[in-house]
TORKEKOL-653358 format. One record per atom (N, C-alpha, C): residue in three letters; atom name; z, x, y. Coordinates in nm, 3 decimals. Example, Ala and Ser with C-alpha at 12.3 -4.5 7.8 and 13.67 -1.06 7.14 Angstrom:
<sites>
+------+------+---------+---------+---------+
| rest | atom |      zz |      xx |      yy |
+------+------+---------+---------+---------+
|  ALA |    N |   0.780 |   1.319 |  -0.569 |
|  ALA |   CA |   0.780 |   1.230 |  -0.450 |
|  ALA |    C |   0.780 |   1.320 |  -0.330 |
|  SER |    N |   0.708 |   1.285 |  -0.225 |
|  SER |   CA |   0.714 |   1.367 |  -0.106 |
|  SER |    C |   0.787 |   1.290 |   0.003 |
+------+------+---------+---------+---------+
</sites>
This chain:
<sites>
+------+------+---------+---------+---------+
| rest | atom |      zz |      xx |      yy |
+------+------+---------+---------+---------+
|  UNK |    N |  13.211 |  10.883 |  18.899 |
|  UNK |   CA |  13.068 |  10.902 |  18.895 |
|  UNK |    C |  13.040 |  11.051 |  18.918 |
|  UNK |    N |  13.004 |  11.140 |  18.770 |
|  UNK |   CA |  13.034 |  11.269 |  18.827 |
|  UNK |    C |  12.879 |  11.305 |  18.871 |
|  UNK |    N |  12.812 |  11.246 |  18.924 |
|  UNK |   CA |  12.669 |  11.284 |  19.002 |
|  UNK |    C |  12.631 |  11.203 |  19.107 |
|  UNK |    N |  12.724 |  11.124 |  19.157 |
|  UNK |   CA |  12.702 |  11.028 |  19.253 |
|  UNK |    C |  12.646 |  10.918 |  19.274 |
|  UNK |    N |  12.633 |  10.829 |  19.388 |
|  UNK |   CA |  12.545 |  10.715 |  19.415 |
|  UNK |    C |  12.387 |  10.756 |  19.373 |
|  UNK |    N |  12.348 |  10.862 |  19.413 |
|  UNK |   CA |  12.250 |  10.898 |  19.441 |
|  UNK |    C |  12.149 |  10.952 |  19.291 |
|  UNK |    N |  12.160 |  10.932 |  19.210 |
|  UNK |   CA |  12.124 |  10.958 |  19.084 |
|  UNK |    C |  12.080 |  10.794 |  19.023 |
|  UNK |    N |  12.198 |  10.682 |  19.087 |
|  UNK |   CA |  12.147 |  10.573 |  19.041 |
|  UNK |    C |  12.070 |  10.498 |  19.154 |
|  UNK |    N |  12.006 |  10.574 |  19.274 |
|  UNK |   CA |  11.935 |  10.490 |  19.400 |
|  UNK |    C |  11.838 |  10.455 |  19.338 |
|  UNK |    N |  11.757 |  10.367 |  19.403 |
|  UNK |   CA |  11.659 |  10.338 |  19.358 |
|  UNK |    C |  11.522 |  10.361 |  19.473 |
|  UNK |    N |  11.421 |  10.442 |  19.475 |
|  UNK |   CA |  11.357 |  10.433 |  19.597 |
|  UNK |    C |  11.330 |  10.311 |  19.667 |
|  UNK |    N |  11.336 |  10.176 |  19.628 |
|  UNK |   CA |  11.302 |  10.062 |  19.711 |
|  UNK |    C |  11.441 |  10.049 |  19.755 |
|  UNK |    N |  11.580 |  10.111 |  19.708 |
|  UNK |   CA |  11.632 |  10.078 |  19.844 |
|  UNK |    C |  11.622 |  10.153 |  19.962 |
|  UNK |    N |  11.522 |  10.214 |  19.978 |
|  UNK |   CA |  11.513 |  10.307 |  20.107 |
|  UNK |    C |  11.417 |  10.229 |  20.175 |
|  UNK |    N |  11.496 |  10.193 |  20.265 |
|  UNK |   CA |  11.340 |  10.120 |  20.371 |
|  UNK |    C |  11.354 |  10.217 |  20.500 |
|  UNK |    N |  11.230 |  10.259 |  20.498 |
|  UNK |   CA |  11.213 |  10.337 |  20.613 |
|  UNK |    C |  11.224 |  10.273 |  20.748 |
|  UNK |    N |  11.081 |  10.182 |  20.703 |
|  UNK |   CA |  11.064 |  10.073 |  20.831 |
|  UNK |    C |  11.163 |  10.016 |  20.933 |
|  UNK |    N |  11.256 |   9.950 |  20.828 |
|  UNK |   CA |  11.369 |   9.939 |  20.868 |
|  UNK |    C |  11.505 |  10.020 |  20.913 |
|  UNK |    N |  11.471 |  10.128 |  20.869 |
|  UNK |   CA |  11.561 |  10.171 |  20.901 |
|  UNK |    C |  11.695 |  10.189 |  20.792 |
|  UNK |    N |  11.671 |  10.250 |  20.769 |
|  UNK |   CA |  11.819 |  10.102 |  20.591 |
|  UNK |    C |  11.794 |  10.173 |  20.467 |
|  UNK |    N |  11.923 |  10.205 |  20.412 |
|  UNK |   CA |  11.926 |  10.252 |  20.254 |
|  UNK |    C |  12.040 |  10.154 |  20.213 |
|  UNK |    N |  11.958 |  10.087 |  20.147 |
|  UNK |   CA |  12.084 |   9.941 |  20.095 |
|  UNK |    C |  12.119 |  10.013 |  19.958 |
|  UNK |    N |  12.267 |  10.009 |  19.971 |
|  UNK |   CA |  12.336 |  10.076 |  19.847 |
|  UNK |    C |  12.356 |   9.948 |  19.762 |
|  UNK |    N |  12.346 |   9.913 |  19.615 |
|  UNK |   CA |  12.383 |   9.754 |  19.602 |
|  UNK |    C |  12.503 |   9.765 |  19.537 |
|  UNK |    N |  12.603 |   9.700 |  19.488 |
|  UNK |   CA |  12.724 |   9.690 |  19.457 |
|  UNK |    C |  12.687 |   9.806 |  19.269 |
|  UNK |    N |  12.601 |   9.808 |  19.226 |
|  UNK |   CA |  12.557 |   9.836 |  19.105 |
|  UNK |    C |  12.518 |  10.002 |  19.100 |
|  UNK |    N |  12.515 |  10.047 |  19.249 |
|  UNK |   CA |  12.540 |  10.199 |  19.283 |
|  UNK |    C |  12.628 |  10.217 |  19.329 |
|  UNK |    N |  12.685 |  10.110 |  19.393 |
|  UNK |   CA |  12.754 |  10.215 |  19.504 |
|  UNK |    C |  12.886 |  10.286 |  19.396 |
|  UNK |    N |  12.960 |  10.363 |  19.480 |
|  UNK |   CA |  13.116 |  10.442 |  19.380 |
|  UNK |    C |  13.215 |  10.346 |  19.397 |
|  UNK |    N |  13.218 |  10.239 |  19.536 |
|  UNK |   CA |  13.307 |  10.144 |  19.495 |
|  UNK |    C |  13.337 |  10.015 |  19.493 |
|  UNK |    N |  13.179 |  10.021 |  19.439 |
|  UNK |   CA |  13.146 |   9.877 |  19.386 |
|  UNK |    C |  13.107 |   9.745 |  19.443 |
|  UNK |    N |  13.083 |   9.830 |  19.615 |
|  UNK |   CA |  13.062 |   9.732 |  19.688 |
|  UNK |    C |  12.929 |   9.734 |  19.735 |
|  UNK |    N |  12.871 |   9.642 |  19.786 |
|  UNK |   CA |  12.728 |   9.689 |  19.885 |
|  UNK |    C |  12.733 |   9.698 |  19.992 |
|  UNK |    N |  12.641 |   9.747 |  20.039 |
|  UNK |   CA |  12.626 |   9.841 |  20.201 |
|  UNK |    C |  12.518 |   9.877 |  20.264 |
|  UNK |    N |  12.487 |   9.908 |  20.387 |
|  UNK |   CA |  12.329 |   9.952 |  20.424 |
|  UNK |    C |  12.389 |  10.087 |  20.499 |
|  UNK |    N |  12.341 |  10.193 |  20.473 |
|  UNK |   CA |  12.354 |  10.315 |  20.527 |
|  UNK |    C |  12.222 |  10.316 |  20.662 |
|  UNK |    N |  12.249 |  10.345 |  20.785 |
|  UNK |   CA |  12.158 |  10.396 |  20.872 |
|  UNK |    C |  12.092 |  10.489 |  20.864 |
|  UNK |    N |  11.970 |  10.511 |  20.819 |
|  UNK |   CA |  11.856 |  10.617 |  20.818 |
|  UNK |    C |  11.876 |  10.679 |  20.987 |
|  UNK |    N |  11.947 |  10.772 |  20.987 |
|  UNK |   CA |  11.923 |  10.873 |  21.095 |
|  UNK |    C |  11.805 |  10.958 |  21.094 |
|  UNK |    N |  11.775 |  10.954 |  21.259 |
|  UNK |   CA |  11.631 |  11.027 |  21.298 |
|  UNK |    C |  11.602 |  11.170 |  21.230 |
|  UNK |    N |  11.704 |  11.251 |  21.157 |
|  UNK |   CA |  11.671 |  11.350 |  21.121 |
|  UNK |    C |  11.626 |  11.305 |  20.982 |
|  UNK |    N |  11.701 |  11.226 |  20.885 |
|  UNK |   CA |  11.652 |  11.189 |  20.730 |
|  UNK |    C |  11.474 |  11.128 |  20.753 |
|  UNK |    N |  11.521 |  11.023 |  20.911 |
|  UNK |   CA |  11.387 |  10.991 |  20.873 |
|  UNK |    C |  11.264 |  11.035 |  20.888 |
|  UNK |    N |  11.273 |  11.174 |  20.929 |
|  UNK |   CA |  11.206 |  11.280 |  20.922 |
|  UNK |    C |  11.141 |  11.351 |  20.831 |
|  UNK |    N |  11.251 |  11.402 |  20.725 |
|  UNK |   CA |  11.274 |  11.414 |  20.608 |
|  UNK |    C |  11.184 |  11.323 |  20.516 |
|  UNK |    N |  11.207 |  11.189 |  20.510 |
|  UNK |   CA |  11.150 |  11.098 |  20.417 |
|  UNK |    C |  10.983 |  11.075 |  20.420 |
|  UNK |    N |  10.962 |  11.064 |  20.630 |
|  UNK |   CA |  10.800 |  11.096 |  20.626 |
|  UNK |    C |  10.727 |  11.230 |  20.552 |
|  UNK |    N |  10.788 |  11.348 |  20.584 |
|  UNK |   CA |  10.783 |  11.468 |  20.542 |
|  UNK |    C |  10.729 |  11.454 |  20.371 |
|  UNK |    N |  10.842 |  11.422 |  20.321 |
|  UNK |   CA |  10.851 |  11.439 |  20.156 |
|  UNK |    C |  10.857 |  11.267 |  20.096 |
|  UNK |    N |  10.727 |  11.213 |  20.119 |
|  UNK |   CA |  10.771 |  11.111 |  20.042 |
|  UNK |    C |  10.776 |  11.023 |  19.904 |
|  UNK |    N |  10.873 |  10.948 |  19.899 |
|  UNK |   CA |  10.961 |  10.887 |  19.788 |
|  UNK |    C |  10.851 |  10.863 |  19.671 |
|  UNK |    N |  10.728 |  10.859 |  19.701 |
|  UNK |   CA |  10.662 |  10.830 |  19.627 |
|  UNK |    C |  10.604 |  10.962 |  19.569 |
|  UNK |    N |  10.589 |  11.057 |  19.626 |
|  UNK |   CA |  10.541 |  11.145 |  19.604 |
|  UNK |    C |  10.664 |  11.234 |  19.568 |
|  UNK |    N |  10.760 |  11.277 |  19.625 |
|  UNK |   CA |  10.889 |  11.319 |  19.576 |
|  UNK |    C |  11.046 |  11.257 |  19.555 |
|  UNK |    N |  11.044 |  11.218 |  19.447 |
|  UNK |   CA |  11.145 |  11.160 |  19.389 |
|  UNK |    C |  11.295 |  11.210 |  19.416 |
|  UNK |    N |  11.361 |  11.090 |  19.461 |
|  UNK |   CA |  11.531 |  11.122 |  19.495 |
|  UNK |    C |  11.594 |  11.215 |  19.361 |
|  UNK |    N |  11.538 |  11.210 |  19.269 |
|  UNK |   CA |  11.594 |  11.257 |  19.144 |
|  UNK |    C |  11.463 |  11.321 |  19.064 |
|  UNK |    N |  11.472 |  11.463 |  19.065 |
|  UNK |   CA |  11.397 |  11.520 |  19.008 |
|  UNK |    C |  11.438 |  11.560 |  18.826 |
|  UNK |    N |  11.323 |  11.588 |  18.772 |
|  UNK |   CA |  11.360 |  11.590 |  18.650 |
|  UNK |    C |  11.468 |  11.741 |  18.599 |
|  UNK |    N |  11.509 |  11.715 |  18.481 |
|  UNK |   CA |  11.649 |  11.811 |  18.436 |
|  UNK |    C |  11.779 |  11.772 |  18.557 |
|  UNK |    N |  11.770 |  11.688 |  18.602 |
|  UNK |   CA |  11.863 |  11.707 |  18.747 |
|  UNK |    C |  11.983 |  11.732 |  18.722 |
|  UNK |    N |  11.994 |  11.694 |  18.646 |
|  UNK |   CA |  12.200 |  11.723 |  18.570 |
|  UNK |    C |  12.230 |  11.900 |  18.508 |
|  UNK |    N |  12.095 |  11.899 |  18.441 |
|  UNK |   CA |  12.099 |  12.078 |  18.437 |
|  UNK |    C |  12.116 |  12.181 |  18.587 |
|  UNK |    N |  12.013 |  12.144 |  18.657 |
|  UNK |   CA |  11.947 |  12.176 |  18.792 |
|  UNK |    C |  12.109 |  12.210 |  18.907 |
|  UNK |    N |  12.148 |  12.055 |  18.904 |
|  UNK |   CA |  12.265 |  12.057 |  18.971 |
|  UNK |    C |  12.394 |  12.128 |  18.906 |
|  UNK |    N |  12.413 |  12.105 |  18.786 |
|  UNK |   CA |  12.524 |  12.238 |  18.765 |
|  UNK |    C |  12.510 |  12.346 |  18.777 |
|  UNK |    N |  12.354 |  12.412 |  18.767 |
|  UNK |   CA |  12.385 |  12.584 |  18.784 |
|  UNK |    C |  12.376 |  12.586 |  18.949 |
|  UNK |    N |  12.327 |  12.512 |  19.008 |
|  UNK |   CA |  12.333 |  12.530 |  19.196 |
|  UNK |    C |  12.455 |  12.518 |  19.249 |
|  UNK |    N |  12.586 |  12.431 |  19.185 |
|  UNK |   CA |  12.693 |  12.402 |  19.220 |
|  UNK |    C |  12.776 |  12.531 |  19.110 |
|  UNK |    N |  12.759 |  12.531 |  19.033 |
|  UNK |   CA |  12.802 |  12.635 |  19.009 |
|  UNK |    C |  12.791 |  12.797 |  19.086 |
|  UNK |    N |  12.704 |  12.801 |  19.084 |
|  UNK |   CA |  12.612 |  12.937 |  19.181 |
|  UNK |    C |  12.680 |  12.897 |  19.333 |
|  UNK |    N |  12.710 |  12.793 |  19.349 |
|  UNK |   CA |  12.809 |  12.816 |  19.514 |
|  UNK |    C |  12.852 |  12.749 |  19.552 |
|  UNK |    N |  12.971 |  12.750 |  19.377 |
|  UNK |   CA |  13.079 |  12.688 |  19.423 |
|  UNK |    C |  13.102 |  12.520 |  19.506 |
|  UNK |    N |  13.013 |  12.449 |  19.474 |
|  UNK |   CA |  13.034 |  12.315 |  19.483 |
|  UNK |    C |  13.099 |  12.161 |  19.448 |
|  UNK |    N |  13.134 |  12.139 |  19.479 |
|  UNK |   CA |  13.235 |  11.997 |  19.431 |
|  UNK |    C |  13.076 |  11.889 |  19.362 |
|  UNK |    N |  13.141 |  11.818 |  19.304 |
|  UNK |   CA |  13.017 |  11.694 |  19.212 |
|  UNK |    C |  12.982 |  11.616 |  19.389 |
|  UNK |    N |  13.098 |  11.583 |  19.437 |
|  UNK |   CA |  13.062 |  11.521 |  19.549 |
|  UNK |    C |  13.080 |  11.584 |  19.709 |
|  UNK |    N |  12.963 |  11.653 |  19.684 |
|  UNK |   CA |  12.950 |  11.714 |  19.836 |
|  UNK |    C |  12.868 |  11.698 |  19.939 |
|  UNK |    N |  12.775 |  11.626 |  19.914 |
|  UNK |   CA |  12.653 |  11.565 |  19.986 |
|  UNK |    C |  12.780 |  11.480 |  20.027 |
|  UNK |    N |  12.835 |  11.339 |  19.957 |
|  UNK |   CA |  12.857 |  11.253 |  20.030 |
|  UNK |    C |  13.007 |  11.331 |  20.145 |
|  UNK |    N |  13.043 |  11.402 |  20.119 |
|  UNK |   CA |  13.178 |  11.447 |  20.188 |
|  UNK |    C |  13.116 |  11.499 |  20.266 |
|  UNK |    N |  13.006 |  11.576 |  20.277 |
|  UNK |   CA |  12.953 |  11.648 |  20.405 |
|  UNK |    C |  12.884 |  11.552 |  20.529 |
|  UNK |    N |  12.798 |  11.446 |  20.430 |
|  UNK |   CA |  12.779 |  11.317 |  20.556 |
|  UNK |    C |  12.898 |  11.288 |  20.595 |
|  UNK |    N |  12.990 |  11.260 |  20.559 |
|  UNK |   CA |  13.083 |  11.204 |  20.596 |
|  UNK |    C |  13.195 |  11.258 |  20.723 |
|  UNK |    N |  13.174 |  11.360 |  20.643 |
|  UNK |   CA |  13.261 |  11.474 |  20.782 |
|  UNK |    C |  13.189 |  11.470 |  20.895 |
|  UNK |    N |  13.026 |  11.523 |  20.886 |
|  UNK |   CA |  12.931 |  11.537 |  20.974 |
|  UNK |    C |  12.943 |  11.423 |  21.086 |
|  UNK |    N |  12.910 |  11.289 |  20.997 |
|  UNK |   CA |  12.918 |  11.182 |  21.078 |
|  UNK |    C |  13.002 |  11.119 |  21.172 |
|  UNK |    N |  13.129 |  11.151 |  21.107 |
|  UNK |   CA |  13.262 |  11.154 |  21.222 |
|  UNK |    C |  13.251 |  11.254 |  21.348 |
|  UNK |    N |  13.210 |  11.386 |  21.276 |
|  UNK |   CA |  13.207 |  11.477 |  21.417 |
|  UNK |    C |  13.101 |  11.412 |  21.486 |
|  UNK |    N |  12.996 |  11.382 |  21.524 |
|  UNK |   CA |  12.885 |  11.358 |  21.566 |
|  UNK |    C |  12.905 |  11.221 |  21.614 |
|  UNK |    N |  12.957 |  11.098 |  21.558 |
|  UNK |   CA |  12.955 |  10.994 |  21.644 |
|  UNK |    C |  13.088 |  10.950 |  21.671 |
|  UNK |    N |  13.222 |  11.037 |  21.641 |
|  UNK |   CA |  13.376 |  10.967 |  21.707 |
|  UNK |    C |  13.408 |  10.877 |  21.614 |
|  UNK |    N |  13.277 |  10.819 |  21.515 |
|  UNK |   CA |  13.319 |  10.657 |  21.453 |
|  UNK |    C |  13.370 |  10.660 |  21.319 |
|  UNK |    N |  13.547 |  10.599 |  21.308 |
|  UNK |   CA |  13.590 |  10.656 |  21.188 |
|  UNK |    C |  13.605 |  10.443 |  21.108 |
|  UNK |    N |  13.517 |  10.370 |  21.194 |
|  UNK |   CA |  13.506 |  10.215 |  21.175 |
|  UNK |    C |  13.366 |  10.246 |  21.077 |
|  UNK |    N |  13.297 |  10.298 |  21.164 |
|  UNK |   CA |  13.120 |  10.313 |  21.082 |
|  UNK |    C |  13.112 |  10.346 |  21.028 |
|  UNK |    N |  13.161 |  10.488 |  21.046 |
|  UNK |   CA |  13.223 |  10.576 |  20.885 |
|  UNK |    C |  13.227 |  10.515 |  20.748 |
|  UNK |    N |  13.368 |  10.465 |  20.791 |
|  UNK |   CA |  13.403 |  10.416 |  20.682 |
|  UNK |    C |  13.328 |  10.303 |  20.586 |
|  UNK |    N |  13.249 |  10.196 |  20.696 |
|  UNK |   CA |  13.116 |  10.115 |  20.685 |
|  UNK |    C |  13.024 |  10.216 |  20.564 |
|  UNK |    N |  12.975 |  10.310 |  20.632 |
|  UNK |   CA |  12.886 |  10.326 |  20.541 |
|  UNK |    C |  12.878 |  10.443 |  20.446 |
|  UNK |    N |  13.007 |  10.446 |  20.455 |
|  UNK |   CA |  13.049 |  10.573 |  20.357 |
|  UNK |    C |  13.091 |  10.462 |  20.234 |
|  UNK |    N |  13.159 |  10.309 |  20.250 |
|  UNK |   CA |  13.213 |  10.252 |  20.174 |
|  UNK |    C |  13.377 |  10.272 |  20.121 |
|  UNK |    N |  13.416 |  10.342 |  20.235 |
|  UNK |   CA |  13.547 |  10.392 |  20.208 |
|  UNK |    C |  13.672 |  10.282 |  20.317 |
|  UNK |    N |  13.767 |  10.308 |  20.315 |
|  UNK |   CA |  13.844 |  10.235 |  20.392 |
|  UNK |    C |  13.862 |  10.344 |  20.564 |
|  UNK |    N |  13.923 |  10.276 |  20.650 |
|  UNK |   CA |  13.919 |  10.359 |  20.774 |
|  UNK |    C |  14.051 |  10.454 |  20.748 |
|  UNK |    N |  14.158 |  10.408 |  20.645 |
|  UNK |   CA |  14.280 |  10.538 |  20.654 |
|  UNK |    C |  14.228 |  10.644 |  20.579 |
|  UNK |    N |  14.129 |  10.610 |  20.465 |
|  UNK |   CA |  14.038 |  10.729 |  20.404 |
|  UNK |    C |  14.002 |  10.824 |  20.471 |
|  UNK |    N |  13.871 |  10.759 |  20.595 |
|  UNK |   CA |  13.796 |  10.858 |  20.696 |
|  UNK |    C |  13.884 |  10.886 |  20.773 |
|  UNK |    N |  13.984 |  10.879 |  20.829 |
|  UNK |   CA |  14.082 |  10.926 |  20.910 |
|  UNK |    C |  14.145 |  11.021 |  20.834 |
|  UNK |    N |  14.251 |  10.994 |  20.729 |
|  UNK |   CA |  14.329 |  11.157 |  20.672 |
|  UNK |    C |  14.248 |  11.221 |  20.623 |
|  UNK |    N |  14.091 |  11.191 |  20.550 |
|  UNK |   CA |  14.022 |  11.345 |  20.509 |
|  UNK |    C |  13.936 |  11.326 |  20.582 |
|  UNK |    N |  13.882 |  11.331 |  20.676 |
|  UNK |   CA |  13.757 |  11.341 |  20.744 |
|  UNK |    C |  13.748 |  11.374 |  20.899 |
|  UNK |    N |  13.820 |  11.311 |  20.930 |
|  UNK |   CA |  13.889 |  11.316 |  21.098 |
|  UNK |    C |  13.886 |  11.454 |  21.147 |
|  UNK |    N |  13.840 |  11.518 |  21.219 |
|  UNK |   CA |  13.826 |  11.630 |  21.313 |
|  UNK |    C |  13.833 |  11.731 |  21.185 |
|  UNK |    N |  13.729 |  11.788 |  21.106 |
|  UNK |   CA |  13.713 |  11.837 |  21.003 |
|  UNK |    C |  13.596 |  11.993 |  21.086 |
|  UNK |    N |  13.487 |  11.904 |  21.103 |
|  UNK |   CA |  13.379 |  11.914 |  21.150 |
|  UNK |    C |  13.420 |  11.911 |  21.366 |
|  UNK |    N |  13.316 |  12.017 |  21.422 |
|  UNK |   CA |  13.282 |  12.007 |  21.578 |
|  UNK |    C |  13.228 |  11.901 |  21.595 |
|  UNK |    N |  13.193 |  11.878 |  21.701 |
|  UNK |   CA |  13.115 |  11.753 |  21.741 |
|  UNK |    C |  12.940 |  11.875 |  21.762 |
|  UNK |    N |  12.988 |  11.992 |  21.794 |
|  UNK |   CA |  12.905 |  12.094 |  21.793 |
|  UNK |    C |  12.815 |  12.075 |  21.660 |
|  UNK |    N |  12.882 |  12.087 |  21.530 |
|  UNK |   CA |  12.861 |  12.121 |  21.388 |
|  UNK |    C |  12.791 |  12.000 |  21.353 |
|  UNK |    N |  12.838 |  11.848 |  21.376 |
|  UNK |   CA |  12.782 |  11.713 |  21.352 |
|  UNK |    C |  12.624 |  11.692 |  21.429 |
|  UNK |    N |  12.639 |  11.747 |  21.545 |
|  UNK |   CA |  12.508 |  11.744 |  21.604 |
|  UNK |    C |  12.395 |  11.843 |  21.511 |
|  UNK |    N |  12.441 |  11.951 |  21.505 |
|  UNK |   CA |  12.364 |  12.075 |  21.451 |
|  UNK |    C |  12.336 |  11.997 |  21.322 |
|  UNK |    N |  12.406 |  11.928 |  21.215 |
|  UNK |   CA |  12.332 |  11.894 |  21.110 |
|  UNK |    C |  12.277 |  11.814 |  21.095 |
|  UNK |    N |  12.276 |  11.700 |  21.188 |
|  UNK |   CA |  12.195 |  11.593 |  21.212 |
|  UNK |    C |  12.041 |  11.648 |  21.279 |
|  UNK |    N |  12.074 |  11.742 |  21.378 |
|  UNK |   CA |  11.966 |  11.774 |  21.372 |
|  UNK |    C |  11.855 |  11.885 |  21.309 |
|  UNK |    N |  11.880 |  11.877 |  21.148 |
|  UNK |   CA |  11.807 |  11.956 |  21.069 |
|  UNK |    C |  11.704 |  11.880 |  21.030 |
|  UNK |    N |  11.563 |  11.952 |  21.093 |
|  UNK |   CA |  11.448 |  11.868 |  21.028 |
|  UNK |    C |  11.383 |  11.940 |  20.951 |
|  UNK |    N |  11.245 |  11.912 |  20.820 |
|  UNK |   CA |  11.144 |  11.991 |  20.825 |
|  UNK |    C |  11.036 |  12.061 |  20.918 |
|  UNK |    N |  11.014 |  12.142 |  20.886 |
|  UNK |   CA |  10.944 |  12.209 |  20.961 |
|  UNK |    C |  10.774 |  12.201 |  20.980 |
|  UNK |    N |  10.723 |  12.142 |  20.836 |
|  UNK |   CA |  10.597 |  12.070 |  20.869 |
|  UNK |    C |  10.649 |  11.944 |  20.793 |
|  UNK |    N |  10.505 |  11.855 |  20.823 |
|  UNK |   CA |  10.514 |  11.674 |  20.776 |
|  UNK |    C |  10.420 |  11.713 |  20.668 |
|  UNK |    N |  10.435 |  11.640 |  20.552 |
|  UNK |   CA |  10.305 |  11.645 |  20.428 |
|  UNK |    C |  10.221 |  11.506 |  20.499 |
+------+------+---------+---------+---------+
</sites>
């Protein structure tokens, strides 16, 4: 999937309320379904800019994203490798991880495992906007 889960989300699987980004077997990369935990910083983010008003997928996005990944040097999948690292540093959990990354636990363990500080996992979790719309 050279643009990720995230190109085929759909905004109703984002429940704020709840808490919950249900990936369904029909996005996810490996074919399974899953509920990702909306952390306090996304759900920040989502009040901020919302789904209705700004779309997970903006238009040209396949143009958009190659010259930005190009321009610095980015992998197709770096959002999800950066949650992923992040999330290990920040909560120890290479079980949850793997939960909601959709990967197996020897996955999050040989690439992910002490990648990231526990310093660095906190710091990106806690990136918010700076005003709410």
């Amino acid at each position: 999937m050279p643009h990720g889960e995230i190109t085929k989300l759909n905004p109703e699987a984002v429940d704020l309320e709840a808490g919950v980004i249900h990936i369904s077997a029909e996005v996810s990369k490996v074919r399974e379904p899953r509920n990702i935990t909306i952390q306090p910083n996304l759900a920040a983010w989502l009040r901020a800019y919302p789904l209705k008003k700004f779309p997970i997928v903006m238009g040209n996005f396949q143009k958009r994203r190659a010259k930005f990944s190009e321009e610095f040097s980015l992998t197709h999948d770096v959002l999800r490798h950066t949650f992923i690292s992040m999330f290990v540093a920040k909560f120890r959990s290479i079980g949850e991880a793997a939960i909601q990354a959709g990967n197996s636990e020897a996955i999050i363990r040989k690439h992910y495992l002490d990648l990231k500080t526990e310093k660095e996992g906190e710091a990106f979790f806690g990136i918010v906007p700076r005003h709410a719309n």
